[in-house]
C-alpha positions as CSV (number, residue, x, y, z in Angstrom):
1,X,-36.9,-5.9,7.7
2,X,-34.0,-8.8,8.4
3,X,-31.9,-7.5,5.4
4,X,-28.2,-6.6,5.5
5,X,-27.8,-2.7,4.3
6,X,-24.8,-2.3,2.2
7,X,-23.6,0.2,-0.4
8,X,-22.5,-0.4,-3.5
9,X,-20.0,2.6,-5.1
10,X,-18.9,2.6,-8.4
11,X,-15.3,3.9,-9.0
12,X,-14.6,4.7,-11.8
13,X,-15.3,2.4,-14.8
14,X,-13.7,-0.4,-13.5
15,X,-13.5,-0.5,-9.3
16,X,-16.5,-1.5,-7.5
17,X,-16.6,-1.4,-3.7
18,X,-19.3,-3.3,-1.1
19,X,-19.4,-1.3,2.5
20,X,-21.5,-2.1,5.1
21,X,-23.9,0.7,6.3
22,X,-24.3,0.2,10.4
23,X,-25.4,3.0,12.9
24,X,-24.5,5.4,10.1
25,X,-21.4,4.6,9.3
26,X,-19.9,3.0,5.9
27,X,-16.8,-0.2,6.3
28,X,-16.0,-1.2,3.0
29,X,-15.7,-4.9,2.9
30,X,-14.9,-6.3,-0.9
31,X,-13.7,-4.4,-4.2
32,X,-14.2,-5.5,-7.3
33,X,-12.1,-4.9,-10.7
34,X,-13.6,-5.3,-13.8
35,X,-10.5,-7.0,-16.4
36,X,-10.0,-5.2,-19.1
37,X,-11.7,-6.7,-22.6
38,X,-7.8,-6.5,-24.2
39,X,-6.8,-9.3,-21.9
40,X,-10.5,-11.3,-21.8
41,X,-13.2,-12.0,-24.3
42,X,-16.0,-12.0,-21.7
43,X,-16.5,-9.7,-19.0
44,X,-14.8,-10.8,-15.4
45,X,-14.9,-9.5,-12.0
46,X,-12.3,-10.6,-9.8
47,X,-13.4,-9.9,-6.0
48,X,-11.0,-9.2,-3.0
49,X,-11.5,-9.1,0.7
50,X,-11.0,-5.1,1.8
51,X,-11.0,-6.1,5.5
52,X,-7.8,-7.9,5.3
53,X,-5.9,-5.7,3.7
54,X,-7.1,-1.8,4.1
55,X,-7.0,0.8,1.7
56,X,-4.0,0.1,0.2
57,X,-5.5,-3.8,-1.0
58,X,-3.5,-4.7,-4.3
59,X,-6.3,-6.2,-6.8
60,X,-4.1,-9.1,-8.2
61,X,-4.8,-13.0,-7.4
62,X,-1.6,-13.2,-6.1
63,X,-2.0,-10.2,-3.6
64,X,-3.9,-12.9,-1.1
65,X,-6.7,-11.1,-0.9
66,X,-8.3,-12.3,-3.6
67,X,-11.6,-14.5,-3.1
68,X,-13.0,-15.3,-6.6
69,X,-14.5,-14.3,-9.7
70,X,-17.6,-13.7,-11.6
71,X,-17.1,-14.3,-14.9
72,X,-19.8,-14.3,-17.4
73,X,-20.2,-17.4,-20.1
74,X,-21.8,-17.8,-23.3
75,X,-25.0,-15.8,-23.9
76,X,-26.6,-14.2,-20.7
77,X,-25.6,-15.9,-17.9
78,X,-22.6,-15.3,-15.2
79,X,-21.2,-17.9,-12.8
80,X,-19.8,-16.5,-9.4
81,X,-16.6,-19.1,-8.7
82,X,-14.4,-19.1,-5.0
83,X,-10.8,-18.6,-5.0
84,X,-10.0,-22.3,-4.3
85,X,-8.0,-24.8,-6.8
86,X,-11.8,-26.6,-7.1
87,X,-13.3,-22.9,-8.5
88,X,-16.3,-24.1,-6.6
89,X,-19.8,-22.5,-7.4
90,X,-20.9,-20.4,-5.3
91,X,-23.9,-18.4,-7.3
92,X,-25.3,-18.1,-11.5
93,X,-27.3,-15.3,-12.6
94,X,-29.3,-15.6,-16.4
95,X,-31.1,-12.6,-18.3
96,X,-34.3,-13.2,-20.3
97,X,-33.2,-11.7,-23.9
98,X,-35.7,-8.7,-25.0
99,X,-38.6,-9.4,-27.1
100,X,-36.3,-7.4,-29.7
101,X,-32.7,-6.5,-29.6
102,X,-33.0,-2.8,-31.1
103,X,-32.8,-0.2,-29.3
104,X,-30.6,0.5,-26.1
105,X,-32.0,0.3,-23.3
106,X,-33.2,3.5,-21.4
107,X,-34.1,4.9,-18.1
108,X,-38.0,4.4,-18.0
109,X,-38.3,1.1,-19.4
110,X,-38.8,-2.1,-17.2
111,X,-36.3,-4.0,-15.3
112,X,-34.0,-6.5,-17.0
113,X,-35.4,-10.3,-15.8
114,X,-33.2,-11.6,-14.3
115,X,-32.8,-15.6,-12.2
116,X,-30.3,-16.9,-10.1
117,X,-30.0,-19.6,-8.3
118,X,-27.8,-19.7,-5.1
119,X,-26.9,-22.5,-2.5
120,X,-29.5,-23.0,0.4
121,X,-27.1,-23.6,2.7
122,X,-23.7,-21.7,3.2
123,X,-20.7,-24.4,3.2
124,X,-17.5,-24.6,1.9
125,X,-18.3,-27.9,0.5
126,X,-20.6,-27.4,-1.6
127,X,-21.5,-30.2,-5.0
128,X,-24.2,-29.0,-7.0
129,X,-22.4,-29.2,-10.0
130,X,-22.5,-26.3,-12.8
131,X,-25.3,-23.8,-11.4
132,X,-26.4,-22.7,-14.5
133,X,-27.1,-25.9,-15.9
134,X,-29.8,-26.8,-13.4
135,X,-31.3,-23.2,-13.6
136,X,-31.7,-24.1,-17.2
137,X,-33.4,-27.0,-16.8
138,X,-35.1,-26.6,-13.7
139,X,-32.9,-29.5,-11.4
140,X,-32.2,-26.8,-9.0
141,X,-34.8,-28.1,-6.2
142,X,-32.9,-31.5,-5.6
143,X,-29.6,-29.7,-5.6
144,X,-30.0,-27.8,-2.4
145,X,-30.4,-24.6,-4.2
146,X,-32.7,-21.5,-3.9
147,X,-33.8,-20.4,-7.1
148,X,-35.1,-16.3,-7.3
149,X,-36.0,-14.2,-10.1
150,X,-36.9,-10.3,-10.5
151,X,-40.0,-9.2,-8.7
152,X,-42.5,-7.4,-11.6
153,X,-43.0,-4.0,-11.4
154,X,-45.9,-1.8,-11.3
155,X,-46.3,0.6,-14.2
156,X,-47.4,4.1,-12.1
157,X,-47.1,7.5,-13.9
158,X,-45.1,7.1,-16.3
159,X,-42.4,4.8,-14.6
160,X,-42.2,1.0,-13.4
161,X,-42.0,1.2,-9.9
162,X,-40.9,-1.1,-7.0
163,X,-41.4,-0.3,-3.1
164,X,-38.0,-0.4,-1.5
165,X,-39.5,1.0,1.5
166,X,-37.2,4.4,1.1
167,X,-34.0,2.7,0.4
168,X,-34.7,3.6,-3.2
169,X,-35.5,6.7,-4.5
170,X,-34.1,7.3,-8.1
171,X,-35.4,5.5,-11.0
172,X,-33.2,3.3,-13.2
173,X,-33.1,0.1,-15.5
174,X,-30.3,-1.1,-12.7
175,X,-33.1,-0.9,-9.6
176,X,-34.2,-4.6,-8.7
177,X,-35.6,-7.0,-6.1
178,X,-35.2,-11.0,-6.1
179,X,-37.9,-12.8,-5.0
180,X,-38.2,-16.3,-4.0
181,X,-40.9,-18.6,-4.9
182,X,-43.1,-17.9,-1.9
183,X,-42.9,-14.4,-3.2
184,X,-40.2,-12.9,-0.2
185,X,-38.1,-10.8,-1.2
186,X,-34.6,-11.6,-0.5
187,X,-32.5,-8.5,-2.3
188,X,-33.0,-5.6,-3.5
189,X,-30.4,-3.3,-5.5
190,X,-30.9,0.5,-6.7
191,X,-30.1,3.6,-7.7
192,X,-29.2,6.5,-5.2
193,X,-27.1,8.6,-7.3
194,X,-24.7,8.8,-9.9
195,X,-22.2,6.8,-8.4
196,X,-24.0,5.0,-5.2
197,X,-26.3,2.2,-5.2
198,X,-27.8,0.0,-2.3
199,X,-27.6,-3.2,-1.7
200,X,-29.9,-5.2,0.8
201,X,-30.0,-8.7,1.0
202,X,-31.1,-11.6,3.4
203,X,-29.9,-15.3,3.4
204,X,-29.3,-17.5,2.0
205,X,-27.5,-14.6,0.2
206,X,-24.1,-13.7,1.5
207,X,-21.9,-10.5,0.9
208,X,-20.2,-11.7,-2.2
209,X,-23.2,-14.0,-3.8
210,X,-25.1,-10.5,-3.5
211,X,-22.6,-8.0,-4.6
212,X,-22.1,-10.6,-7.5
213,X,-25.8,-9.5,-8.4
214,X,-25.1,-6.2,-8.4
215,X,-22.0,-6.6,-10.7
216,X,-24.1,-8.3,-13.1
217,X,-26.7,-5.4,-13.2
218,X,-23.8,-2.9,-13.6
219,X,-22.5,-5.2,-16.7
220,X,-25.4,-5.1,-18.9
């Protein structure tokens, strides 16, 4: 299938952790903690590396683990920023509103829409400028950027459904797939139980553009 497996456990409701699934076994790689909304007005993960510093990783900037944030701006949309002094760009995510904003949403209704736009190429030096400005207005192409959206589901007794070829198996607003233009999928995200959730992704997604997808399903 070409797609990274990963695992995606909810801790709590704050902790998030990424592991890698190989040859059956599970190697957490990044955690993620939700800030608190008593020291923030808009929701923030900040992401740190797991493999550099074991179970015992301290989630503060200053721990030197850290490796950026996803913080999420006016309206609908998050920006996923790197740890450097530049906060370069590194992914933007946007949610179509609901045709009305009355009831909550529930397990059995369709997925959220969601579009991101992520750099084509992975580099360090990276200059597209604010991400969710050209998914806005559609500039993306001449930026070097991939732009994907959510992959419609079909409506099959009584549920939308999407074919995650097994990986999936529970039904829940939070299940996904991102789709290019050409129509490949290029992640998919969903439901196994309570607290576990996989992750599958191909590039130009990396590890942290991807679990920055999943943090933003988890947030709405």
């Amino acid at each position: 299938s070409g797609f990274v497996h990963t695992v995606v456990t909810r801790c709590g409701n704050s902790r998030y952790t990424l592991a890698f699934q190989l040859d059956g076994n599970e190697t957490v790689a990044l955690i993620a903690q939700k800030l608190s909304k008593s020291k923030i007005r808009t929701s923030n993960y900040h992401l740190f590396d797991a493999t550099r510093a074991g179970g015992d990783v301290k989630l503060t900037k200053k721990s030197g683990h850290y490796i950026g944030k996803l913080s999420r701006e006016k309206g609908l949309g998050y920006t996923l920023y790197d740890s450097s002094r530049e906060k370069e760009q590194l992914a933007a995510f946007v949610y179509e509103h609901p045709p009305a904003l009355v009831a909550q949403i529930k397990e059995g209704q369709p997925p959220r829409k969601m579009q991101a736009v992520i750099p084509k190429y992975s580099s360090h030096n990276n200059k597209q400028g604010r991400l969710l400005e050209h998914l806005h207005a559609g500039t993306w192409k001449h930026h070097a950027l991939v732009a994907v959206q959510t992959r419609p589901p079909t409506f099959q007794q009584g549920q939308f459904r999407l074919n995650f070829n097994g990986r999936v198996l529970t039904p829940s607003v939070k299940n996904m797939q991102l789709e290019n233009e050409m129509g490949d999928t290029l992640l998919q995200f969903g439901k196994v139980d309570d607290t576990r959730f996989h992750l599958d992704f191909k590039a130009p997604f990396t590890t942290v553009s991807a679990f920055a997808a999943a943090l933003a399903q988890f947030d709405l």
